[in-house]
C-alpha positions in Angstrom: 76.9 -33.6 -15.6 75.6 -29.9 -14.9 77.6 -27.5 -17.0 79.0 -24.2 -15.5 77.4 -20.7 -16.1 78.8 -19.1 -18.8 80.6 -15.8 -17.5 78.8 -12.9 -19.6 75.6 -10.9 -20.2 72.2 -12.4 -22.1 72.0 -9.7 -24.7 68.7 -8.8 -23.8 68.4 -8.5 -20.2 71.7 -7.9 -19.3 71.2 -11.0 -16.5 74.7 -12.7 -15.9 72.9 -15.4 -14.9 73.3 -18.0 -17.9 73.1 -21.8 -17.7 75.1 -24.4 -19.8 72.7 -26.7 -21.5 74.3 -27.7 -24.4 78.1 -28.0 -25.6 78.8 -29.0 -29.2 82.4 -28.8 -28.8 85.0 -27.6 -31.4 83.4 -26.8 -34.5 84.7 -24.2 -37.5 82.3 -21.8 -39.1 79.3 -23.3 -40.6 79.4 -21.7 -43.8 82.8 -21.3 -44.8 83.5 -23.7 -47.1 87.2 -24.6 -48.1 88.2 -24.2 -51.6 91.3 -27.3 -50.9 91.9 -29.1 -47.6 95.3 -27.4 -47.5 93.5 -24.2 -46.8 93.6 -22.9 -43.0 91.0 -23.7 -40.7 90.1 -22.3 -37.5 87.1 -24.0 -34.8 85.5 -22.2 -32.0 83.9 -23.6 -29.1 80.1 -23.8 -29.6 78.1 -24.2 -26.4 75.2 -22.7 -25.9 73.0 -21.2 -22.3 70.0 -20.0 -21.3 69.3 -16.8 -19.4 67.5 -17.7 -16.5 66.3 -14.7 -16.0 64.4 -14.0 -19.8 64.9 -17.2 -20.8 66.9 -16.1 -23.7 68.8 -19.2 -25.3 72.2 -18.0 -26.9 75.9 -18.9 -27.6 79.1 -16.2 -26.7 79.8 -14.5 -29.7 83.3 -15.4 -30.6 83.1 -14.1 -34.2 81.8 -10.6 -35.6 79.3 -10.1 -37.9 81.3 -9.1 -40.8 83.4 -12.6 -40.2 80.6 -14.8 -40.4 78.6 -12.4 -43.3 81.7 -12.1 -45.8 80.9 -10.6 -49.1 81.1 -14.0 -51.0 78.7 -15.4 -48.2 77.2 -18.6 -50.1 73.2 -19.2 -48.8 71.4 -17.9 -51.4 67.5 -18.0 -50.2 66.0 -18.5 -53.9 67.7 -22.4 -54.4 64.1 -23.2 -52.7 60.8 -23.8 -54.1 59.5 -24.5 -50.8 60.7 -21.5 -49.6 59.9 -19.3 -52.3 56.0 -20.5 -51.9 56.3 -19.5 -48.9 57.7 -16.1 -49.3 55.0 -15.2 -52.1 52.2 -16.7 -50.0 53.9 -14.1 -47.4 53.3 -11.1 -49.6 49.7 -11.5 -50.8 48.5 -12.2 -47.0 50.6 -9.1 -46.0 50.0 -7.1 -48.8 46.0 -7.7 -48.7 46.4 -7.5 -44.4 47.9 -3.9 -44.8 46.3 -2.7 -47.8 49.7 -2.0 -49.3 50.0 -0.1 -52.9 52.4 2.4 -54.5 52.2 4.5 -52.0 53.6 2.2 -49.8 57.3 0.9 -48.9 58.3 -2.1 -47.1 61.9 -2.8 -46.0 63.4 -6.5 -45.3 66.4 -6.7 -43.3 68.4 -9.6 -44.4 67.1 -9.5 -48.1 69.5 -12.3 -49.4 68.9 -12.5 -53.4 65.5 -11.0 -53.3 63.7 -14.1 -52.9 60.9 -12.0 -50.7 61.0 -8.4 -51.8 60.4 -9.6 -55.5 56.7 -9.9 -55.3 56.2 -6.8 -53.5 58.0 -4.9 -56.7 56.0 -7.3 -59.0 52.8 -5.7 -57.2 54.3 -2.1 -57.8 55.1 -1.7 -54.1 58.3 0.4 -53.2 60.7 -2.0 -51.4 63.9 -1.4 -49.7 66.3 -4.4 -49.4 69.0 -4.4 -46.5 71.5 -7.1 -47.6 75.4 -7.1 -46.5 76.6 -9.5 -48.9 77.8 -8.6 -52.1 76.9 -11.9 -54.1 73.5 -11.9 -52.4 73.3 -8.4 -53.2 73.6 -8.3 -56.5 71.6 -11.2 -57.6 68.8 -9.3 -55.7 69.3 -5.7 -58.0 69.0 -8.1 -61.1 65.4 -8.7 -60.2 64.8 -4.9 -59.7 64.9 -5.2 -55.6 66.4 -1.7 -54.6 69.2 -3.1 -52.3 71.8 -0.9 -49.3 74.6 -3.5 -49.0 74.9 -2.8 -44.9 74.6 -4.3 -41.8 71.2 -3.0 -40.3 71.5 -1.1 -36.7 70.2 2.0 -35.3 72.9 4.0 -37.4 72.0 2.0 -40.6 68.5 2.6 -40.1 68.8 6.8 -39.6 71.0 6.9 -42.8 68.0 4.4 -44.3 65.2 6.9 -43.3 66.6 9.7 -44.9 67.7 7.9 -48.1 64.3 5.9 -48.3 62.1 7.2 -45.8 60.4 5.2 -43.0 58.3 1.9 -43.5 54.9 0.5 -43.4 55.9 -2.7 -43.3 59.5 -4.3 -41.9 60.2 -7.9 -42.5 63.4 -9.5 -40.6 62.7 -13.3 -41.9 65.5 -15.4 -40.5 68.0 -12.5 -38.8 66.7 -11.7 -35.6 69.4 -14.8 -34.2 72.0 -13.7 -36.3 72.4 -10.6 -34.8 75.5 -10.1 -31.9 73.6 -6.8 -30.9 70.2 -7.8 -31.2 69.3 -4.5 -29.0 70.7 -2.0 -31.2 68.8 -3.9 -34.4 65.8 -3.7 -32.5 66.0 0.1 -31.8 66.6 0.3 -36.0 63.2 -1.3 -36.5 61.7 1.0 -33.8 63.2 3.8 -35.6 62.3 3.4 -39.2 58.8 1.9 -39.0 56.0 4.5 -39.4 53.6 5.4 -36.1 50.8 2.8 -37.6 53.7 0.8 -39.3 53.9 -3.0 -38.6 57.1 -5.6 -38.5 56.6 -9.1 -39.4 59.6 -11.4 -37.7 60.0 -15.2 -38.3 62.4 -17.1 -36.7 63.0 -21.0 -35.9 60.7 -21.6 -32.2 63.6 -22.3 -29.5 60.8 -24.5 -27.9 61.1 -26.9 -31.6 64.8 -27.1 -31.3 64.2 -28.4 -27.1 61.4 -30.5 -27.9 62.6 -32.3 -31.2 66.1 -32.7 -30.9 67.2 -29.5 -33.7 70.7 -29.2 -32.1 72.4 -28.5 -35.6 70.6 -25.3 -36.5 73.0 -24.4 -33.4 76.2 -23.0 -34.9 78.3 -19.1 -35.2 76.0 -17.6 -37.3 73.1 -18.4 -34.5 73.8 -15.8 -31.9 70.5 -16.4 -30.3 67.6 -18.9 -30.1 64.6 -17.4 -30.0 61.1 -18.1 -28.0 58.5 -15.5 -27.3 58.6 -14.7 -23.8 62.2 -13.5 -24.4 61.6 -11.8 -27.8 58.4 -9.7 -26.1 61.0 -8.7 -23.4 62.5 -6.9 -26.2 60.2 -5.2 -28.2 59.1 -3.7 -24.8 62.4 -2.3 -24.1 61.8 -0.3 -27.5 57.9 0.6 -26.8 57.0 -2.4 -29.2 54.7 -5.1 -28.7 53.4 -8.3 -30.7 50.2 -8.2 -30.9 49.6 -11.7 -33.0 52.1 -14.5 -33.6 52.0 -17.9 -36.0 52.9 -21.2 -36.2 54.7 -22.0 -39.1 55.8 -25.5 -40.4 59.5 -23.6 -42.4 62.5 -24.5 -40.6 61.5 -27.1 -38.4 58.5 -25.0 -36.7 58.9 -21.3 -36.5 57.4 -18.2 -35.4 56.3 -15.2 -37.3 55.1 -12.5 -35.0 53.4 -9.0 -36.0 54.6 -6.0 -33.9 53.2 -2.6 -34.0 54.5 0.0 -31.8 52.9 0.0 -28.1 50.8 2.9 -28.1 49.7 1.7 -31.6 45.3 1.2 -30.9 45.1 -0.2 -34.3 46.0 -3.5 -33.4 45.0 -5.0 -30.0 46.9 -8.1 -28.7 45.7 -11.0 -30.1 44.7 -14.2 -28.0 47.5 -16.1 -29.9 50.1 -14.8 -27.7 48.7 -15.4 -24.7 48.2 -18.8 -25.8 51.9 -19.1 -27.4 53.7 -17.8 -23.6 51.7 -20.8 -21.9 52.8 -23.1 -23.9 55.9 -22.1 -24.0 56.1 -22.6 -20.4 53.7 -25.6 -20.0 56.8 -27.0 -22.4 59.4 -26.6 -19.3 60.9 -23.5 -21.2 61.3 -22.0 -18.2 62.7 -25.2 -16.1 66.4 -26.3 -16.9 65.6 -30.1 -16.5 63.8 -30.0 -19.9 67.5 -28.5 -21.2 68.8 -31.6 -19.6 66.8 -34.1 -20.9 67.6 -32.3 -25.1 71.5 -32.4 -24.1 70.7 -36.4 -23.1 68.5 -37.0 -26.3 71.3 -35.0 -28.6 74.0 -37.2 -27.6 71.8 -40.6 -28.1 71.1 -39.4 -32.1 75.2 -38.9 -32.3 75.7 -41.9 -31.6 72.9 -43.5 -33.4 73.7 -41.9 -36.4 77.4 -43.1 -36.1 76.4 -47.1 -35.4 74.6 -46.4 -38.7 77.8 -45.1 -40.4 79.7 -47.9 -38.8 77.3 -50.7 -39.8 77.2 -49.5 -43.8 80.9 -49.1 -43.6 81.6 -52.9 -42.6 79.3 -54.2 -44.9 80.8 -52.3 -48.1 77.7 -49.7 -48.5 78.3 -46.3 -49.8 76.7 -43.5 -47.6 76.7 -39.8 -49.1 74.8 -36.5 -48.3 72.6 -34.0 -49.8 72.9 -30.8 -49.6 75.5 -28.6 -47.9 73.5 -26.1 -45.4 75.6 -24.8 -42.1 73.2 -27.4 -39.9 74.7 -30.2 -41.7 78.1 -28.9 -41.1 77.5 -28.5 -37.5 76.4 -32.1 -37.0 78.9 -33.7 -38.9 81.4 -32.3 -36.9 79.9 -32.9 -33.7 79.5 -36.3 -34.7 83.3 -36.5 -36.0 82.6 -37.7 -39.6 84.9 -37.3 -42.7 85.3 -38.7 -45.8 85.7 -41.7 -44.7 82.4 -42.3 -43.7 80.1 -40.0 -46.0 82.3 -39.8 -49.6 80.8 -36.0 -50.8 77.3 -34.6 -51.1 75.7 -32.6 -53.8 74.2 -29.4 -53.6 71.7 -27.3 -56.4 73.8 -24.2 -55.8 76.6 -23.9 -58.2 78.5 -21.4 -56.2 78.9 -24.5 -53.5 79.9 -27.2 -56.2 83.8 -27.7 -55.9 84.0 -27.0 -52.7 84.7 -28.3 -49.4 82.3 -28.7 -46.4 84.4 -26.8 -43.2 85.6 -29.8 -40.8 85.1 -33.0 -42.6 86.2 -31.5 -46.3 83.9 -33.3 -47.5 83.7 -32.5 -51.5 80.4 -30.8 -53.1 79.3 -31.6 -56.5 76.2 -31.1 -58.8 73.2 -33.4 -58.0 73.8 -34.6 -61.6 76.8 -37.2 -59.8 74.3 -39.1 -57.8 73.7 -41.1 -61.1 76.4 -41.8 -62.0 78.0 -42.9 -58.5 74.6 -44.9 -57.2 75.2 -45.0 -53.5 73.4 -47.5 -51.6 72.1 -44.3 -49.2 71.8 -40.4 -49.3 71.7 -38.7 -46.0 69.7 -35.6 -46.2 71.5 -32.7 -44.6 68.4 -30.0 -45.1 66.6 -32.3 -43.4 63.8 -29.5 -43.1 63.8 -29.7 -46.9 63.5 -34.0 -46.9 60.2 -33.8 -48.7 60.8 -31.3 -51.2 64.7 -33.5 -51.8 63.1 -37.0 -52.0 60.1 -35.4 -55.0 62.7 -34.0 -56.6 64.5 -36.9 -56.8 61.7 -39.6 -56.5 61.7 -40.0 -60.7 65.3 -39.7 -61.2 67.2 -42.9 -59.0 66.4 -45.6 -60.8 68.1 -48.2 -57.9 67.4 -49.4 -54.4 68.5 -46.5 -53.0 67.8 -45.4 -49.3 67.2 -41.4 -47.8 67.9 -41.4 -44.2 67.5 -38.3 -42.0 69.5 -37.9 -38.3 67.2 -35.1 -37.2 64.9 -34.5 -35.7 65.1 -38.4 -34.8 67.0 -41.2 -36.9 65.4 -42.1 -39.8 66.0 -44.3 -42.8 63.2 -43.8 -46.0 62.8 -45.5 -49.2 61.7 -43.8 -52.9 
């Protein structure tokens, strides 16, 4: 059944014509965990539309930033090797690409614990960290990453340029959706990147999440889903362009796209965003029917994953998880499970152990408790992390001992 348009603005266009394509139902915030099941929860609806007019994909913002970013916010970036790799990988392309030295000074918006800015200040590079949450924060200033603990906006970004001066390089990895007012954090960027600066943005590819099924990276935090038709309809509000874009595997399949201001002759517009816009539309991005066909598939892996759940249950199997990211909290709650189905999962970041996942209280301890409780299967949460999880476990369960992955398509794996 077609869902209604949602009554408000796409926060890029201003269009009021938005589509329904996908509702999740109920669901509390993805990353507050509980400290005791007695503790009050709230839920939110969590549907999300697409602009038809930018082709913007995005969710009503029913929570500010400072509710969903609180200072004791638990992601800490650095838990990841695969990530980390990446991130250093990151700064010796960019750093070569832009011939950056002391004289230089790159800002990241979103800076987390550091995980990025790190090797830039290992390289003697002058970096600037933007980072709202305290513990984040201050893990980051341990490793000598300059830090302002504010939310980045035009106003930020003023009091940023006289404090730090303007940027060569900006990096927004991972922020550019989590933004209500992704227009006023655009004109920040505009207005602290040098003439011939650069801004390097990676997010997860909308046209990923359509095409294989990513449904639970869709929660509170997620304000927008990005593609880059809609994205280039925003830098050219704020005289920026992209003038190269590439495919990376992080996340699912994301984006990272290099934008230089418009007039900027430096860098001419690479035939890799030509070629990223056609597909994007070859891919029925811009036809609701492909939306359609993702709600359809979305519902069919619910319901997969709870005859799954069902069948171990009868049969006296133990089922548990790994890992505690906010995209295994949205799916677990859109599928309805508890305790009763999935017993706890465990989780490398001690600042999550003892807790409870939000919806299904579902307990998190150390990895350590896999031994000693031997569960029959481990369902993989992070299931853009399954490779790195399984090698890090591969030498460790010693039993018959099954990984199975709901996302982007049912899966069970053995060691």
């Amino acid at each position: 059944m077609r869902m209604e348009r949602f009554k408000m603005e796409c926060r890029i266009c201003g269009s009021n014509e938005l589509e329904g394509v996908l509702d999740l139902g109920l669901s509390p915030v993805a990353n507050h965990l509980l400290k005791s099941g007695a503790e009050k929860e709230t839920r939110y609806r969590l549907s999300a539309s697409v602009c038809k007019s930018c082709g913007l994909m995005q969710i009503p913002p029913v929570l500010t930033p400072i509710e969903l970013f609180p200072g004791d916010y638990p992601y800490f970036s650095s838990y990841s090797s695969t990530w980390l790799e990446h991130s250093k990988k990151f700064a010796e392309q960019v750093c070569s690409f832009l011939t950056l030295d002391r004289s230089s000074h790159v800002v990241e918006l979103a800076s987390n614990d550091g995980y990025l800015l790190q090797y830039f200040v290992s390289s003697g590079v002058k970096v600037t960290g933007v980072e709202p949450a305290t513990g984040c924060a201050e893990v980051a200033m341990s490793k000598g990453v300059h830090t302002e603990q504010v939310f980045f906006g035009e106003t930020t970004a003023g009091e940023l340029l006289r404090k730090r001066g303007s940027a060569d390089l900006v990096v927004a990895n991972n922020v550019l959706g989590h933004v209500p007012d992704i227009k006023d954090f655009m004109a920040g960027v505009e207005k602290i990147l040098k003439p011939n600066g650069v801004a390097s943005f990676e997010f997860p590819h909308s046209l990923n999440l359509i095409l294989h099924n990513q449904f639970d990276t869709i929660y509170h935090e997620h304000y927008s889903y990005l593609s880059l038709r809609p994205v280039s309809v925003l830098l050219d509000m704020y005289g920026l362009k992209c003038f190269d874009v590439e495919k990376l595997p992080t996340h699912g399949g994301s984006l990272r796209v290099y934008v230089c201001r418009s007039d900027n002759t430096l860098y001419e517009t690479r035939q890799s965003v030509h070629a990223l816009i056609e597909e994007e539309e070859n891919n029925g991005m811009s036809d609701m029917s492909a939306y359609r066909a993702f709600a359809a598939r979305v519902k069919a892996l619910r319901d997969d994953f709870l005859s799954f759940l069902i069948e171990q249950h009868r049969e006296g199997k133990r089922v548990v998880a790994y890992g505690a990211p906010a995209k295994g909290n949205t799916f677990l709650n859109y599928c309805g499970v508890d305790t009763g189905y999935i017993s706890f999962t465990v989780d490398k970041n001690v600042r999550k152990q003892g807790l409870l996942l939000p919806g299904s209280l579902i307990p998190i301890y150390s990895p350590e408790v896999l031994l000693e409780e031997r569960p029959d299967y481990i369902v993989i949460l992070p299931w853009n992390f399954k490779d790195e999880i399984i090698g890090q476990l591969k030498g460790k369960l010693d039993w018959d001992v099954k990984f199975v992955t709901a996302v982007p398509e049912f899966s069970i794996n053995e060691i």
